[in-house]
C-alpha positions as CSV (number, residue, x, y, z in Angstrom):
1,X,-145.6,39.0,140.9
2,X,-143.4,37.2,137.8
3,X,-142.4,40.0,135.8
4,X,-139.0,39.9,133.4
5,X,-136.1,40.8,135.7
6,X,-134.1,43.5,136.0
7,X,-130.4,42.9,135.9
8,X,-128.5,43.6,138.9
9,X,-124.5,43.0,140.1
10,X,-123.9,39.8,141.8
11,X,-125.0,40.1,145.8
12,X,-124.4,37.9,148.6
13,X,-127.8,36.7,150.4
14,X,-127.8,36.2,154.1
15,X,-130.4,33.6,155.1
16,X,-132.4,32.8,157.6
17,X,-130.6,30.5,160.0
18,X,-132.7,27.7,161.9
19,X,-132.7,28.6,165.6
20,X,-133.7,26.1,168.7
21,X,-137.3,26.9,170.6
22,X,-135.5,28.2,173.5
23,X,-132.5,30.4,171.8
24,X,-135.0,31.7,169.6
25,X,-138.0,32.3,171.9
26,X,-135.1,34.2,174.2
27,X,-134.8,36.5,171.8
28,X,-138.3,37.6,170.1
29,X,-141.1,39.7,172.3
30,X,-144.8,38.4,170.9
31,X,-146.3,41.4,172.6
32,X,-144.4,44.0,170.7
33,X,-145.4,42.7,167.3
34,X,-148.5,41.6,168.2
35,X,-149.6,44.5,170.2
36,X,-147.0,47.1,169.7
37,X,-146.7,46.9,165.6
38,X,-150.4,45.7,164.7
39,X,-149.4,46.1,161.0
40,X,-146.3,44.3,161.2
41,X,-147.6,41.1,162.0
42,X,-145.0,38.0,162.9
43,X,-144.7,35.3,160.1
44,X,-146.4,32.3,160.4
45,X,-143.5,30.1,160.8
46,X,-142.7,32.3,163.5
47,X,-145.7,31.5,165.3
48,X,-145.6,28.2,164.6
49,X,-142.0,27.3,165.8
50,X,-142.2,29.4,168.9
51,X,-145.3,27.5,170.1
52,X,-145.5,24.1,168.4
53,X,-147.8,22.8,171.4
54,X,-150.5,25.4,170.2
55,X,-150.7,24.9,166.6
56,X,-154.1,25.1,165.7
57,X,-154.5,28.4,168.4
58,X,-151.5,30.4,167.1
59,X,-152.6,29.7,163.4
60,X,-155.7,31.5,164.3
61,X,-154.2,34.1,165.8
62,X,-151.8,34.5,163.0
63,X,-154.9,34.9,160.9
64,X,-156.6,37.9,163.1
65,X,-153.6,39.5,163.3
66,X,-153.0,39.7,159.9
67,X,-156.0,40.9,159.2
68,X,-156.0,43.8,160.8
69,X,-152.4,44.7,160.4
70,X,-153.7,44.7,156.4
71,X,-156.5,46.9,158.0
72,X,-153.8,49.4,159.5
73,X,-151.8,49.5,156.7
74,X,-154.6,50.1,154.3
75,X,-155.0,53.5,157.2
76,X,-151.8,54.6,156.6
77,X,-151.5,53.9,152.6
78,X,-152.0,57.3,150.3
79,X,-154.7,58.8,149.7
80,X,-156.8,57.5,146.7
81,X,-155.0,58.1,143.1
82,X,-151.8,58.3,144.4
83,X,-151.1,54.7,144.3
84,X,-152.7,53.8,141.7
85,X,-154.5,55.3,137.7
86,X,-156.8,54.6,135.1
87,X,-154.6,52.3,133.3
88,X,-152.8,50.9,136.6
89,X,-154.6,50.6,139.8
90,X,-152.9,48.5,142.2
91,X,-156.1,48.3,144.0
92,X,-157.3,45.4,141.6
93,X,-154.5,43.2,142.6
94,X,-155.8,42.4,145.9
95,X,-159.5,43.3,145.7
96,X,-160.6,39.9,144.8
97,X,-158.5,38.7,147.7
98,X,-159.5,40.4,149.9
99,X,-163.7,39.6,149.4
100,X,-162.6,35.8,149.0
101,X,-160.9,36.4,152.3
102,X,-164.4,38.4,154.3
103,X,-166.8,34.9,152.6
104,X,-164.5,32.2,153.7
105,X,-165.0,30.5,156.7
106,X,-163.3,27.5,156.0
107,X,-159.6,28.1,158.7
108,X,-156.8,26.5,156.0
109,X,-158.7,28.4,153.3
110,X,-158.5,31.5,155.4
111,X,-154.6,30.7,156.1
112,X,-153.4,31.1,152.5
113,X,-155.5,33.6,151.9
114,X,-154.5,36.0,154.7
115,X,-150.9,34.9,153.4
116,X,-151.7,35.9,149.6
117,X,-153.4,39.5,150.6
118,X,-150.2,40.0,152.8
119,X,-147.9,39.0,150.2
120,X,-149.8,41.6,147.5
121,X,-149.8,44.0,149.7
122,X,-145.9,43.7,150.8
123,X,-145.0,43.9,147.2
124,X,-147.0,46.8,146.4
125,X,-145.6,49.0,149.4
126,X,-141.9,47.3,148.4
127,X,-141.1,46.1,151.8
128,X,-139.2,43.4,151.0
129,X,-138.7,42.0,154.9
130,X,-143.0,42.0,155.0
131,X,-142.9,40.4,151.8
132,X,-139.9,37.5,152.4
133,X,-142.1,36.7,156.1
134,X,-144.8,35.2,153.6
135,X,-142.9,33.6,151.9
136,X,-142.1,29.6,152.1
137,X,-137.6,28.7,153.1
138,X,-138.3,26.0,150.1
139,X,-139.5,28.1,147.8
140,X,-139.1,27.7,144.2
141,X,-140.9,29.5,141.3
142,X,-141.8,28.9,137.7
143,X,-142.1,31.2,134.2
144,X,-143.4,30.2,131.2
145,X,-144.6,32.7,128.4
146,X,-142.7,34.9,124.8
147,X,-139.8,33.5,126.5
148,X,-138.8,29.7,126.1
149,X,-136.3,29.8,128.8
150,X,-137.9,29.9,132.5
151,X,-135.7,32.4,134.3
152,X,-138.3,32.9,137.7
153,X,-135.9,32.4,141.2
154,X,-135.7,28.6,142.4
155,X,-134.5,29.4,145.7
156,X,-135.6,31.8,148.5
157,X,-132.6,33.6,148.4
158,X,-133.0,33.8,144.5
159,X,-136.7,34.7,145.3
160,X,-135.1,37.8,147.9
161,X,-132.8,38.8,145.4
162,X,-135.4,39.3,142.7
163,X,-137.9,41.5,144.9
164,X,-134.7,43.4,146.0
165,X,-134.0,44.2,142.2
166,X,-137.4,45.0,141.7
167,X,-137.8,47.8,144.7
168,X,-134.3,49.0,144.0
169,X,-134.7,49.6,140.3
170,X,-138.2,51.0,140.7
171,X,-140.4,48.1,138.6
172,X,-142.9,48.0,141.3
173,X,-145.6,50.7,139.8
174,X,-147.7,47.8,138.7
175,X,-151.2,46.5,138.9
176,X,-152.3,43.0,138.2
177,X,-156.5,43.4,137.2
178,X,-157.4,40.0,138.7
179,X,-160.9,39.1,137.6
180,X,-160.7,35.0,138.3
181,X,-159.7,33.8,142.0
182,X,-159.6,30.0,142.5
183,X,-159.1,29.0,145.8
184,X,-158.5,25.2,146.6
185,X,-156.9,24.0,150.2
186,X,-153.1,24.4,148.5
187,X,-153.3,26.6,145.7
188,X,-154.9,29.9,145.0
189,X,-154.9,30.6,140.9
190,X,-155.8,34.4,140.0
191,X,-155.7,35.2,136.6
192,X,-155.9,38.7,134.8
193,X,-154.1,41.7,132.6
194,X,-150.9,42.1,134.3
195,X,-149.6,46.1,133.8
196,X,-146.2,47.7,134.6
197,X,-144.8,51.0,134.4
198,X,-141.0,49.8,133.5
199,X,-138.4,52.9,134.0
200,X,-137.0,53.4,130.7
201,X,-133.1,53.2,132.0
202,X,-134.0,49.6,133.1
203,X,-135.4,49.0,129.9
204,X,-132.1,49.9,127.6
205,X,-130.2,47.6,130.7
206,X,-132.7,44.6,129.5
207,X,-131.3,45.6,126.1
208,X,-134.1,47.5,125.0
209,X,-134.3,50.7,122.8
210,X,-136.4,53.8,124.1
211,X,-136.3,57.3,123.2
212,X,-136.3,58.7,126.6
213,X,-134.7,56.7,129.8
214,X,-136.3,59.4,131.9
215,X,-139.8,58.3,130.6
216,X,-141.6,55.0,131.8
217,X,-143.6,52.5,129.4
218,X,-145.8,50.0,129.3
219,X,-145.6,46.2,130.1
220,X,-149.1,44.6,129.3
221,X,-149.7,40.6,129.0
222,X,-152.6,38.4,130.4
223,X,-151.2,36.4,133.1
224,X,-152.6,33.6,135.5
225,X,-150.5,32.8,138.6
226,X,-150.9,29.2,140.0
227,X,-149.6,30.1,144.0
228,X,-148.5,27.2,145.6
229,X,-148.9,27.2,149.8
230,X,-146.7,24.8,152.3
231,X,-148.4,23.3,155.6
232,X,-147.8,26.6,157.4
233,X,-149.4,28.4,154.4
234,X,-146.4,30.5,153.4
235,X,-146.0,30.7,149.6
236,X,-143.7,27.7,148.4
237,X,-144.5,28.4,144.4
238,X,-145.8,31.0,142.1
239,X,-146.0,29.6,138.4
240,X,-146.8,32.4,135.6
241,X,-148.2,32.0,132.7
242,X,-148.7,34.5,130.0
243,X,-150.1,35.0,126.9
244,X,-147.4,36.4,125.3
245,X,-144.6,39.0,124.9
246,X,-145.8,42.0,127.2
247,X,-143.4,44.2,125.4
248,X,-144.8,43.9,122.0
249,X,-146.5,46.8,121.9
250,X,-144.8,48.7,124.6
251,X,-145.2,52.6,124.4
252,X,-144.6,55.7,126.3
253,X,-147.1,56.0,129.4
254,X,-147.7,60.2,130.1
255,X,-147.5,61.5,133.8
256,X,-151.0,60.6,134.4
257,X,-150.4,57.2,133.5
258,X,-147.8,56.0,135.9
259,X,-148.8,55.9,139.5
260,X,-146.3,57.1,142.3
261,X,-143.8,55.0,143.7
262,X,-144.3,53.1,146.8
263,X,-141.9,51.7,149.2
264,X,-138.0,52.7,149.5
């Protein structure tokens, strides 16, 4: 989810080197993911490179496994208000995704769906290896909004980098209140108020003043996403656009306000 970007020290990213069918296939077990970790399921190029004789078959399968490794993990998540509040609930980030996804029947539609609901869902619990495997090795994203410069990650290691900031400098309380999904054969759009519960020593790094760096306050802007999908429907773009400076009227959020951390 674009969001402004917390500063972090300079790290080196290690890619993901290209590996032949046979080196590759020597080395990863389908059944264990598959079967053995039903909420972990394997990223779709993964399936897709290890059988590229069975295309349209392993695509489906990526697809039912997917689902209900989103079905376990919903299992294991926290129980209700402990994830999300009043003014943030997470919930609405992937609600409409989710009912787009049960109503489609059409398979590519279904592809980048499964893909978006995996991604939400990843970013939410801040597993950032979950949330990389949907995303596309080309990838490049886009930010327009208060700020005239576009500062969003063009690269997948830039795209890494700025999910790894935002789990390790805790800006993942957040909720984006989708209420418009578009869904076309490449692009999904969802549009909505996008919330965050920003920690206020992150804050005075962005150069902000608070009174309290202990305290977390409010981010608020409207925001529609244009996600981009590649042919193996892993996300390759996601363009914000916002309505304006979600800082403007920042203020302190109270304990009941700012839902508990997920992921590391």
């Amino acid at each position: 989810m674009a969001r402004p970007i917390p500063r972090l020290p300079p790290v080196t990213i290690a890619t993901r080197p290209l590996r032949s069918n046979i080196a590759f296939a020597s080395r990863t077990s389908f059944v264990s993911p598959l079967i053995g970790h039903p909420s972990r399921p394997p990223p779709r190029w993964l399936v897709l490179r290890a059988c590229p004789s069975m295309r349209h078959v392993c695509a489906d399968l990526y697809c039912t496994v997917n689902y209900f490794g989103a079905r376990c993990r919903a299992n294991r998540r926290p129980a209700e208000g402990t994830y999300m509040t009043g003014l943030i609930d997470a919930r609405r980030t992937w609600e409409l995704a989710e009912k787009r996804l049960a109503e489609e029947s059409d398979p590519r539609r279904r592809a980048i769906l499964t893909t978006l609901v995996a991604h939400m869902h990843a970013e939410h619990e801040g597993d950032l290896d979950a949330l990389m495997a949907t995303v596309a090795p080309n990838a490049c994203y886009h930010q327009w909004g208060a700020s005239p410069v576009d500062r969003a990650p063009k690269s997948y290691a830039e795209v890494r980098e700025f999910y790894r900031a935002v789990v390790e400098n805790d800006c993942g309380r957040l909720a984006h209140h989708i209420d418009r999904l578009t869904v076309d054969r490449d692009t999904v759009v969802t549009e909505g108020i996008l919330r965050i519960a920003y920690p206020g020593r992150v804050l005075v790094g962005m150069g902000r003043s608070v009174p309290d760096v202990d305290a977390f306050y409010l981010y608020e802007t409207r925001m529609a996403i244009v996600w981009g999908f590649d042919e193996q429907a892993l996300v390759v773009c996601e363009d914000s656009y916002s309505t304006g400076d979600g800082f403007a009227d920042m203020r302190r959020l109270g304990p009941e306000e700012v839902p508990a951390r997920m992921g590391v």
